[in-house]
KOLBA-380709 format. One record per atom (N, C-alpha, C, CB): y, z, x; atom name. Coordinates in nm, 4 decimals. Glycine has a CB too. Layout:
     north        up      east  site
         Y         Z         X    CA
...
***
This chain:
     north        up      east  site
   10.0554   21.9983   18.9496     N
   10.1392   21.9099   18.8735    CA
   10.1392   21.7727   18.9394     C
   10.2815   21.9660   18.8617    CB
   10.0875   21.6952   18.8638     N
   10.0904   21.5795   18.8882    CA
   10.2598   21.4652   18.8312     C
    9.9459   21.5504   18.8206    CB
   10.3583   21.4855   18.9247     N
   10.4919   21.4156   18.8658    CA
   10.4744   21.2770   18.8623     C
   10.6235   21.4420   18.9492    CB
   10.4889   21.1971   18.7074     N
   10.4794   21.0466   18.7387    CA
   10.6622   21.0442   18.6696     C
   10.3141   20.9328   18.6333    CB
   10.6936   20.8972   18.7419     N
   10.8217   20.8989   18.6932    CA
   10.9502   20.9302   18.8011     C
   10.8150   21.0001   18.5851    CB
   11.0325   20.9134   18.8152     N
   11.1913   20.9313   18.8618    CA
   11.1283   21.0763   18.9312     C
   11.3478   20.9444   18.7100    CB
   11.1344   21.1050   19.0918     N
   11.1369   21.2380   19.1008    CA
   11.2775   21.2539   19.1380     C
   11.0344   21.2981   19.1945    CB
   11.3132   21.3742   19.0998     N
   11.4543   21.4463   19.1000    CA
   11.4291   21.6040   19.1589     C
   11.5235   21.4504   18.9280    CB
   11.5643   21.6366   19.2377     N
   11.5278   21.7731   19.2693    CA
   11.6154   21.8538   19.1601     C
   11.5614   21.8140   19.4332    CB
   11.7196   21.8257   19.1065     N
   11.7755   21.8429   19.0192    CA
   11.9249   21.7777   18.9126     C
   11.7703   21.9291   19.0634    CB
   11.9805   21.7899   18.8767     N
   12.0541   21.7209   18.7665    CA
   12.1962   21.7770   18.8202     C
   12.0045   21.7657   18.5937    CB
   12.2905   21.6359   18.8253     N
   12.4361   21.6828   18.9096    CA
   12.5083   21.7404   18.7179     C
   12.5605   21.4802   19.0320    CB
   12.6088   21.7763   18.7991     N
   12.7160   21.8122   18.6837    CA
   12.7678   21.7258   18.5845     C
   12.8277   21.8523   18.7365    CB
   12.7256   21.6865   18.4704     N
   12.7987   21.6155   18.3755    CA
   12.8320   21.6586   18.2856     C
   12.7611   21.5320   18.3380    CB
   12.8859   21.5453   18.1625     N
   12.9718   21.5858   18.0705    CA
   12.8745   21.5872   17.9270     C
   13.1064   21.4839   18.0721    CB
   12.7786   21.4568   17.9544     N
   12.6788   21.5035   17.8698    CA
   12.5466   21.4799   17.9407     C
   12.6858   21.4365   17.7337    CB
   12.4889   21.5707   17.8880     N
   12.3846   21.6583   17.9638    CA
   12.2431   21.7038   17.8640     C
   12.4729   21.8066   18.0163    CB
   12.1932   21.6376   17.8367     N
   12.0782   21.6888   17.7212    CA
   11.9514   21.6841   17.7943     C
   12.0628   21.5861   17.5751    CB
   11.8639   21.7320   17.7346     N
   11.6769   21.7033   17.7792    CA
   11.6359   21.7101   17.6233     C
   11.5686   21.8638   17.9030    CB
   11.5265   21.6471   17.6422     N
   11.4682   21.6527   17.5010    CA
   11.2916   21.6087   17.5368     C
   11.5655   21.5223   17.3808    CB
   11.2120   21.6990   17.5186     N
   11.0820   21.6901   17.5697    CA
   10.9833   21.7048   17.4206     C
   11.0582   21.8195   17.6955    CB
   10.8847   21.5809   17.4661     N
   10.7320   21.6119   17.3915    CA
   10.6099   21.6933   17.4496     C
   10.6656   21.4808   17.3682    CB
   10.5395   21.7850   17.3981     N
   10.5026   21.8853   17.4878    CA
   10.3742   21.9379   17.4398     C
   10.6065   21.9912   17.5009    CB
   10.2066   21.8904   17.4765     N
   10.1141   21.9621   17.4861    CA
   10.0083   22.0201   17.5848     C
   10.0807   21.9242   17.4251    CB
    9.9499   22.1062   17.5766     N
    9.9150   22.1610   17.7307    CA
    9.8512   22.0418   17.8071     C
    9.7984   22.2983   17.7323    CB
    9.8197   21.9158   17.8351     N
    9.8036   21.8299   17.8751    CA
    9.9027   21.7376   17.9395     C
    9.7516   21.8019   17.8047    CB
    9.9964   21.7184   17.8915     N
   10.1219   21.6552   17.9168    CA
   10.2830   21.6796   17.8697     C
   10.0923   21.5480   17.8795    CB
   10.3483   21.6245   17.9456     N
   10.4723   21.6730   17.8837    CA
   10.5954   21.5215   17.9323     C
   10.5171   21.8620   17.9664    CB
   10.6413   21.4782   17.8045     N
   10.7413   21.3890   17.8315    CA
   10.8709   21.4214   17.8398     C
   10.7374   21.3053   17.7561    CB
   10.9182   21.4280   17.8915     N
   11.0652   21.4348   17.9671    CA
   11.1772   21.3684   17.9030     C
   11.0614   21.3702   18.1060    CB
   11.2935   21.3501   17.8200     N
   11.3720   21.2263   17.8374    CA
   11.4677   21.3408   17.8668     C
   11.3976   21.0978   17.7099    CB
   11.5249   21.2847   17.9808     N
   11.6912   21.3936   17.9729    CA
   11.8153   21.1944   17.9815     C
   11.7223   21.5773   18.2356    CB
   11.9035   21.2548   17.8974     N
   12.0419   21.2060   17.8697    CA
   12.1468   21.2418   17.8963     C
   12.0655   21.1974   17.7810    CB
   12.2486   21.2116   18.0336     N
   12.3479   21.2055   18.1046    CA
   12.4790   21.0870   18.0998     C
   12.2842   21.2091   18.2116    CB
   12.5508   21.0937   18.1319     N
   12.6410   20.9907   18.1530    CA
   12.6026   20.8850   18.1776     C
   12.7148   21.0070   18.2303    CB
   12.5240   20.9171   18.3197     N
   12.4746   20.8192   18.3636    CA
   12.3737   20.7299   18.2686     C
   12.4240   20.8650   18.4717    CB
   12.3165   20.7426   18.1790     N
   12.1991   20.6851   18.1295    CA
   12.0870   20.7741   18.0808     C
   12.1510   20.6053   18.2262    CB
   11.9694   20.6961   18.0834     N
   11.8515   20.7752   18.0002    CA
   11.7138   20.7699   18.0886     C
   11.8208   20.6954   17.8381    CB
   11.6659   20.8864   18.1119     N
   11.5402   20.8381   18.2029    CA
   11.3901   20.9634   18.1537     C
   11.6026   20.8586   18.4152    CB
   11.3098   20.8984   18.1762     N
   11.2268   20.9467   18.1088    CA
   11.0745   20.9508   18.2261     C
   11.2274   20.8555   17.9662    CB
   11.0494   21.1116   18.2398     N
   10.9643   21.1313   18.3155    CA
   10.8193   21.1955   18.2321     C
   11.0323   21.2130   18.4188    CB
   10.7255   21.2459   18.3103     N
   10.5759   21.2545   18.2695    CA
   10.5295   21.3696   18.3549     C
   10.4844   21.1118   18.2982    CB
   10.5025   21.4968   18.2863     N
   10.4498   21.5891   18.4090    CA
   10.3117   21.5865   18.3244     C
   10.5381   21.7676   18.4495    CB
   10.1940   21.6135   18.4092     N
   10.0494   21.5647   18.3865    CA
   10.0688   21.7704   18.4084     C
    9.9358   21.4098   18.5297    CB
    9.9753   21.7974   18.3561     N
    9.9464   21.9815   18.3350    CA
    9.8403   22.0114   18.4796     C
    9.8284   22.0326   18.1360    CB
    9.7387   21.9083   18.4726     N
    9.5769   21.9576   18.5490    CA
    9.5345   22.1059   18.5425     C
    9.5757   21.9305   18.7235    CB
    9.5134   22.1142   18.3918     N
    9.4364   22.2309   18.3461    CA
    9.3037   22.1777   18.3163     C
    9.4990   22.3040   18.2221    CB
    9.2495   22.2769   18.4001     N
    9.1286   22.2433   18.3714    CA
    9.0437   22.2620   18.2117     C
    9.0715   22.3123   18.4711    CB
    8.9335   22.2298   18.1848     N
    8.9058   22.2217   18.0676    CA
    8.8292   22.3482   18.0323     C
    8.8433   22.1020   18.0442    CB
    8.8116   22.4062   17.9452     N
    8.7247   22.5129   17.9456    CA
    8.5655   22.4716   17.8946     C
    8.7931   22.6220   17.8536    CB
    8.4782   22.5465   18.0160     N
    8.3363   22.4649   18.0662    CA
    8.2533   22.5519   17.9310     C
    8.2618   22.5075   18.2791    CB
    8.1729   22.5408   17.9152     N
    8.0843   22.6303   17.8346    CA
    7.9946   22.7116   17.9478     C
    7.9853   22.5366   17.7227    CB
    8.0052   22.8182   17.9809     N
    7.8782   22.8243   18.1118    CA
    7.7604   22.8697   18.0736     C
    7.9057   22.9212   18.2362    CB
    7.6259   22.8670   18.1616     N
    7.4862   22.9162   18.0595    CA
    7.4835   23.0504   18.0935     C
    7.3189   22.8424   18.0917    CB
    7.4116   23.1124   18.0095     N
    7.4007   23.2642   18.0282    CA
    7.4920   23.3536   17.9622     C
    7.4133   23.2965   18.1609    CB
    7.5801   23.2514   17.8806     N
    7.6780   23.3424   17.7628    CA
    7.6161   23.3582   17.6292     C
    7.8270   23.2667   17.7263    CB
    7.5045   23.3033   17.6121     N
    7.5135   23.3221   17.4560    CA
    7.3777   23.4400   17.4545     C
    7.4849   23.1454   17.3471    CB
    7.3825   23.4616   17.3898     N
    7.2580   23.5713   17.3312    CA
    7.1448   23.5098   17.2897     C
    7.2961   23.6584   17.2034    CB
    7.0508   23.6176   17.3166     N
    6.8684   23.5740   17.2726    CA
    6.8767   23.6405   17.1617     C
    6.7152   23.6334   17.3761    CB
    6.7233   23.5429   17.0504     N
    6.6856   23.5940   16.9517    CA
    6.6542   23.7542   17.0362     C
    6.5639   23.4997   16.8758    CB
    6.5691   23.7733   17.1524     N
    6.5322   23.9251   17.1758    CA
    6.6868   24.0394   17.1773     C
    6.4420   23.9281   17.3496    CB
    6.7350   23.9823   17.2523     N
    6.8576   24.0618   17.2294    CA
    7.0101   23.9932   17.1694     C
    6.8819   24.1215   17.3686    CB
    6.9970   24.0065   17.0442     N
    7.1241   24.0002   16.9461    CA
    7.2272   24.0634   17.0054     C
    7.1065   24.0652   16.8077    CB
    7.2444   24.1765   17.0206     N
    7.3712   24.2298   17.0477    CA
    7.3563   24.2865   17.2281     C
    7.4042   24.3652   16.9189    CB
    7.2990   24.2229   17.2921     N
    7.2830   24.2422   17.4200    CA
    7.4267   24.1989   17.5142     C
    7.1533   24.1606   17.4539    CB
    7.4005   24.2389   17.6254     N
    7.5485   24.2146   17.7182    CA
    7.5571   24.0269   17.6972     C
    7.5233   24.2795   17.9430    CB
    7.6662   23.9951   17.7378     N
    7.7087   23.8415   17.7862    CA
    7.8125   23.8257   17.9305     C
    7.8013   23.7693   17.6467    CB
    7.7969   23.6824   17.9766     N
    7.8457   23.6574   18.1031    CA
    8.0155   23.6597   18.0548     C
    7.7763   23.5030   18.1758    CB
    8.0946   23.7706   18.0366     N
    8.2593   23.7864   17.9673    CA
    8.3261   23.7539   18.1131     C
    8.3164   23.9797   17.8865    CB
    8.2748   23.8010   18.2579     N
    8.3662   23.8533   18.3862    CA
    8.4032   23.6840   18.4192     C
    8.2616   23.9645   18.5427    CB
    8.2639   23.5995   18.3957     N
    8.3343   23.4799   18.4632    CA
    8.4359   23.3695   18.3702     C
    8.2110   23.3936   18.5264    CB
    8.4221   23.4352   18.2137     N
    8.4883   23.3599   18.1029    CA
    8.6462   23.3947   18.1663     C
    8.4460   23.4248   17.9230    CB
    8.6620   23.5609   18.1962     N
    8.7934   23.6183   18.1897    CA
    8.8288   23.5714   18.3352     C
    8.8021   23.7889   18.1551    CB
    8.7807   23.5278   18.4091     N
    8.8112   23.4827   18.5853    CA
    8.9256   23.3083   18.5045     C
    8.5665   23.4196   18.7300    CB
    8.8147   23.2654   18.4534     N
    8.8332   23.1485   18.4215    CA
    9.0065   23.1474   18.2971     C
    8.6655   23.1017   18.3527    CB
    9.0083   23.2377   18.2249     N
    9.1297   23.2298   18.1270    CA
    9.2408   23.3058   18.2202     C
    9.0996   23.3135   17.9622    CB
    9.2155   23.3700   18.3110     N
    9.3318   23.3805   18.4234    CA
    9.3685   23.2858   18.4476     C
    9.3145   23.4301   18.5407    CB
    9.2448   23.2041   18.5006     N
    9.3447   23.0515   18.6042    CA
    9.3878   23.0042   18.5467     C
    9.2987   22.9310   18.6833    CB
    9.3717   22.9577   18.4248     N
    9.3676   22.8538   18.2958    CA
    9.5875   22.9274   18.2875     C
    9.1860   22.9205   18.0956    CB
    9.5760   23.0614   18.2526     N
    9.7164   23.1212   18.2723    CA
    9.7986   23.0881   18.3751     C
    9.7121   23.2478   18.2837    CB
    9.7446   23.0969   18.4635     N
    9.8236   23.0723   18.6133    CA
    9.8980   22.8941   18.5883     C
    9.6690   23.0782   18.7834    CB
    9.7669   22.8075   18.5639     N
    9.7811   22.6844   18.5735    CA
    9.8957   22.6572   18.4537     C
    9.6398   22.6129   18.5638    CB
    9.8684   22.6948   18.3592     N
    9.9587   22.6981   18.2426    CA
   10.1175   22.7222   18.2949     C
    9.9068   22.8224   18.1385    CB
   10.1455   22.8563   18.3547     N
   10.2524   22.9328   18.3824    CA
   10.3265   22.8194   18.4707     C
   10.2154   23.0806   18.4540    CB
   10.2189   22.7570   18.5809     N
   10.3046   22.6770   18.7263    CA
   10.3541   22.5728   18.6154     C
   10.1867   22.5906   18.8977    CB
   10.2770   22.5028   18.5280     N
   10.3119   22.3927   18.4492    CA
   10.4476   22.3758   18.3513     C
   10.2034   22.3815   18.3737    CB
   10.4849   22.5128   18.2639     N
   10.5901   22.5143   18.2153    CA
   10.6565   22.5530   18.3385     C
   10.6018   22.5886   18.0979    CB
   10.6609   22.5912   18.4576     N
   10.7865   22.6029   18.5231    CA
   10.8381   22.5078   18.5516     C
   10.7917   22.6622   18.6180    CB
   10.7174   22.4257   18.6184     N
   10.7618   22.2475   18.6522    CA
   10.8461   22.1599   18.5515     C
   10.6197   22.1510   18.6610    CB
   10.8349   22.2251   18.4479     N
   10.8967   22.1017   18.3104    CA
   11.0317   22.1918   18.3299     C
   10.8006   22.0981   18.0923    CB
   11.0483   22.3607   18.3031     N
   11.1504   22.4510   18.3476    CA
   11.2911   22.3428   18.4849     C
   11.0319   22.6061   18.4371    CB
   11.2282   22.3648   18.5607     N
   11.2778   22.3054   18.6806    CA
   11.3633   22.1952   18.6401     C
   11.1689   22.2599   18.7728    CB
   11.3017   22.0884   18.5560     N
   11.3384   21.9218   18.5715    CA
   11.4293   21.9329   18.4279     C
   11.1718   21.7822   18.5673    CB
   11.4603   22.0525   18.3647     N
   11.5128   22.0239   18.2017    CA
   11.6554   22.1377   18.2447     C
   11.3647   22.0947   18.0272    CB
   11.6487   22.2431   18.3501     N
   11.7380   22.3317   18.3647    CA
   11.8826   22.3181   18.3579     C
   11.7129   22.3736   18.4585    CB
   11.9093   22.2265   18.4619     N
   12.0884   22.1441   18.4103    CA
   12.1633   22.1384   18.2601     C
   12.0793   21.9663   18.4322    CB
   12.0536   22.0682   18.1693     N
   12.0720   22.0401   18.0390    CA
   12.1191   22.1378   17.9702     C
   11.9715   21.9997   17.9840    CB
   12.2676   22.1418   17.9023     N
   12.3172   22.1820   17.8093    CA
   12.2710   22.2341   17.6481     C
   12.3798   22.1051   17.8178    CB
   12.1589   22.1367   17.6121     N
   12.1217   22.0977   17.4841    CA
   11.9880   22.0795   17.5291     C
   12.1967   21.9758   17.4136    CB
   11.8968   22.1471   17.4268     N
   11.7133   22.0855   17.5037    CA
   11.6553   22.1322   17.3274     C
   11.5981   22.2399   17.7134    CB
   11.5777   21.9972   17.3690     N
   11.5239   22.0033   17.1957    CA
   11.3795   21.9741   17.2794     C
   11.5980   21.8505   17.0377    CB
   11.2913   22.0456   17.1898     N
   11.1596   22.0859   17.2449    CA
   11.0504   22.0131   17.1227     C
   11.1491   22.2769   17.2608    CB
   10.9895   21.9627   17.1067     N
   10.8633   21.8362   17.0299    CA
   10.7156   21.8804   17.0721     C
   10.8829   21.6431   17.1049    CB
   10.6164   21.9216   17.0198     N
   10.4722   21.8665   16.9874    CA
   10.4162   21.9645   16.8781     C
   10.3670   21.8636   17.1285    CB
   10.2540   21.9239   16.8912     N
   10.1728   21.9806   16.7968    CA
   10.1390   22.1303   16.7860     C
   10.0662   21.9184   16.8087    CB
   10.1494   22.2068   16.8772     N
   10.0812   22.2982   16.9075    CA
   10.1328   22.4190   16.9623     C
   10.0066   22.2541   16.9705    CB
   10.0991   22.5577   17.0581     N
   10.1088   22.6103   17.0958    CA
   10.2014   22.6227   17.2570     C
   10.0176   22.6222   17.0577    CB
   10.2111   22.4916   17.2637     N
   10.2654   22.4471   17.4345    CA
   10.3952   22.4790   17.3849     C
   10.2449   22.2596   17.5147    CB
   10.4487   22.4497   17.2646     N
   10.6201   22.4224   17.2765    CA
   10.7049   22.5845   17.2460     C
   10.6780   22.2829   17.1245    CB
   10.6463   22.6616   17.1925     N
   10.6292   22.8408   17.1530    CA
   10.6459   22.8530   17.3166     C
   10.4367   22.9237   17.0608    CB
   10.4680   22.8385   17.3626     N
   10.4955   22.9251   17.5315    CA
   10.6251   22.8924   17.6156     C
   10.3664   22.8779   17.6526    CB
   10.6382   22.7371   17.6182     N
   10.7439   22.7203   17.7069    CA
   10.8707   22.8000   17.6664     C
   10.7726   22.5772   17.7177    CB
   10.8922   22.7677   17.5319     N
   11.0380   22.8450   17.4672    CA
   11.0117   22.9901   17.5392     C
   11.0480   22.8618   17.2565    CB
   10.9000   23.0463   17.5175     N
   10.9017   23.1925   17.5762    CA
   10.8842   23.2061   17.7386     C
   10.7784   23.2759   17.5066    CB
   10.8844   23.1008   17.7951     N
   10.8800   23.1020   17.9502    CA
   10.9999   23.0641   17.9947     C
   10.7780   23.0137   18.0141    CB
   11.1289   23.0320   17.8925     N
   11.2627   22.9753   17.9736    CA
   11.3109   23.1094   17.8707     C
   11.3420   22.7675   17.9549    CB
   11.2890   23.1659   17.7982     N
   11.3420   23.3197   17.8088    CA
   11.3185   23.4206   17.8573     C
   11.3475   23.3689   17.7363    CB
   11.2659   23.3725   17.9601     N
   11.2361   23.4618   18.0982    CA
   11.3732   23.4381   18.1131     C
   11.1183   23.4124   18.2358    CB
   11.4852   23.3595   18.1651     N
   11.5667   23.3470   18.2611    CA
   11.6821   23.3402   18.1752     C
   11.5406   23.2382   18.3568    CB
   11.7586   23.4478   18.1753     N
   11.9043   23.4517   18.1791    CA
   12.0125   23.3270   18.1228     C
   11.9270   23.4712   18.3199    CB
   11.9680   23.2375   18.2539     N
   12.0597   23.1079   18.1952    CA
   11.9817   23.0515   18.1047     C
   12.1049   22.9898   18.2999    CB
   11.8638   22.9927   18.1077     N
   11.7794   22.9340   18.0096    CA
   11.7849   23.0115   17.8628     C
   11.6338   22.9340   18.0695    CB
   11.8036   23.1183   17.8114     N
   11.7795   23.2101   17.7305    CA
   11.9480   23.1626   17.6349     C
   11.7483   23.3808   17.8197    CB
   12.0032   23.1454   17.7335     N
   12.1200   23.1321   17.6570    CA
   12.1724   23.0178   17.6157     C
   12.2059   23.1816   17.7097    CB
   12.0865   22.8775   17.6408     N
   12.1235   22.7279   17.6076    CA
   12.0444   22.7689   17.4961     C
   12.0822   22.5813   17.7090    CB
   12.1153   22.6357   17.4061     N
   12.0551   22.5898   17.3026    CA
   11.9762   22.5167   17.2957     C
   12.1057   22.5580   17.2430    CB
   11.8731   22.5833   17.2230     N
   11.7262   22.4945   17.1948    CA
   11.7146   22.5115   17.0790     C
   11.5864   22.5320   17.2619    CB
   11.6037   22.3755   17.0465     N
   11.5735   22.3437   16.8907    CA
   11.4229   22.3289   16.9393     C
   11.6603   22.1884   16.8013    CB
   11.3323   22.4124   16.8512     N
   11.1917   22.3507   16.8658    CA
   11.1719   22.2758   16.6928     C
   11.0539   22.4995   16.9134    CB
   11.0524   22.1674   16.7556     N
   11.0193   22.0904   16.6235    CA
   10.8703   22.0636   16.6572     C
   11.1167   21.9400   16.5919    CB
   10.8236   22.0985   16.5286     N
   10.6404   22.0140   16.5371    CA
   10.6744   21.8562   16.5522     C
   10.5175   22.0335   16.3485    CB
   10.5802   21.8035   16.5977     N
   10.5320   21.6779   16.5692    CA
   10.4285   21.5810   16.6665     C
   10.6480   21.6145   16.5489    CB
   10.3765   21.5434   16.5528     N
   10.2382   21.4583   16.6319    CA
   10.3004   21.4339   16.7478     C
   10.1722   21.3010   16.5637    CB
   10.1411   21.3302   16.7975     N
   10.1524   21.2567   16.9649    CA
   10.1958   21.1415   16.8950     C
    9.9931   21.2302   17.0869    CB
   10.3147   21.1018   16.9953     N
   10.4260   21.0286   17.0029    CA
   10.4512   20.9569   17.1066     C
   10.5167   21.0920   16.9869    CB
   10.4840   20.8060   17.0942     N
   10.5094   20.7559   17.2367    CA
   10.6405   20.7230   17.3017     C
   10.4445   20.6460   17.2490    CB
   10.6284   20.7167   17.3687     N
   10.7675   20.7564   17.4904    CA
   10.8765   20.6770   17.4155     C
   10.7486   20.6839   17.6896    CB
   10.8518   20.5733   17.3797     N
   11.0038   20.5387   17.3287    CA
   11.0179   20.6008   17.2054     C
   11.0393   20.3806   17.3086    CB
   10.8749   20.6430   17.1122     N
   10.9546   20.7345   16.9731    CA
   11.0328   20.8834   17.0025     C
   10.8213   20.7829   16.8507    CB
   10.9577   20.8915   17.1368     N
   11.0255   21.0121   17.1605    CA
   11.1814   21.0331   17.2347     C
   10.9305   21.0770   17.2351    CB
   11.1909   20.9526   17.2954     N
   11.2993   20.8922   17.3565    CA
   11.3742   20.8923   17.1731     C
   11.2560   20.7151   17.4640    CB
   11.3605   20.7729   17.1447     N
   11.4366   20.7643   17.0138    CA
   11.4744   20.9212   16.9325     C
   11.3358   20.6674   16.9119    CB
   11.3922   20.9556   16.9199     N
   11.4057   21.1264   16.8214    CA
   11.4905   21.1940   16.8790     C
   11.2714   21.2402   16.8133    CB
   11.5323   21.1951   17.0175     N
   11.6102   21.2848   17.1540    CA
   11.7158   21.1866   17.0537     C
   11.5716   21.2593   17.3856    CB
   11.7443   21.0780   17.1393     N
   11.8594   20.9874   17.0936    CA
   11.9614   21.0577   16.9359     C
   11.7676   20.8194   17.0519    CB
   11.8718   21.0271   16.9055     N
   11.8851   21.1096   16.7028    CA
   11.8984   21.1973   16.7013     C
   11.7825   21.1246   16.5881    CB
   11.8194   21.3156   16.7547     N
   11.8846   21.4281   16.7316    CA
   12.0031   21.4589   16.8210     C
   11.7949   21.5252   16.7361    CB
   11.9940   21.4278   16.9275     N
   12.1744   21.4653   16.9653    CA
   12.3079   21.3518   16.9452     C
   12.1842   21.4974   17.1460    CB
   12.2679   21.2389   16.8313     N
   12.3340   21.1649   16.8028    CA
   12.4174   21.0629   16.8780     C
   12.3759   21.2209   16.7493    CB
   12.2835   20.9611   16.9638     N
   12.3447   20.9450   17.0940    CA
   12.2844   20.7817   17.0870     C
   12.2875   21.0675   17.2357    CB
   12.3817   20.6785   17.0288     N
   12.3257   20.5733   16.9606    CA
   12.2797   20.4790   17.1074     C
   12.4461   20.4984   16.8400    CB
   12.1973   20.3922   17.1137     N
   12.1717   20.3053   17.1974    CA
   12.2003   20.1446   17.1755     C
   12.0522   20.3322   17.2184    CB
***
């Protein structure tokens, strides 16, 4: 995890208390909203990309012959692992928050929801997931703002 942005070890006790994140396996924007103000962080994923390697595909001689599967499945482990450390890191920096509304395109915003119902306390805040395109930090910032009705 690459943290750009405000590092924090965690979020003191307030009265209002929200996170509201944009979220694809590549990146993840942060805004959490406190008393204090509004701040808006950036966790970078560093998943690696998935390589094509040679020696997976099949010959005209053998159609249905073996393929290289052991180093594909080595590779969608780590790819898991890296994934898993990544929603914990966003886990970590959103945990305080009362209210967490969850934003992007894809499959990232499902896993995380199902990686903070791992935990007890997380399982039991309220979350809202929503699709939506790539978005930039202040639309997303703004949409947080809006949805917990928090005028600037």
């Amino acid at each position: 995890m690459k943290p750009e942005g405000k590092w924090r070890t965690g979020m003191k006790a307030y009265r209002k208390n929200y996170a509201g994140l944009w979220i694809d396996r590549r990146q993840a924007i942060i805004v959490t909203i406190t008393d204090e103000g509004e701040n808006i962080e950036r966790v970078r994923s560093d998943i690696e990309r998935k390589v094509r390697l040679s020696g997976g595909s099949r010959t005209g001689k053998t159609p249905y012959g073996p393929q290289q599967v052991s180093v594909d499945g080595k590779q969608e482990e780590r790819i898991k692992r890296q994934l898993r450390r990544y929603y914990l890191e966003i886990i970590r920096r959103i945990r305080d928050a009362s209210k967490i509304l969850i934003l992007g395109p894809g499959e990232a915003k499902a896993e995380l929801k199902k990686e903070m119902e791992k935990s007890k306390e997380l399982a039991a805040k309220k979350t809202t997931m929503e699709s939506a395109d790539k978005m930039t930090e202040k639309q997303i910032a703004a949409k947080v703002r809006q949805f917990f009705s928090i005028g600037k």
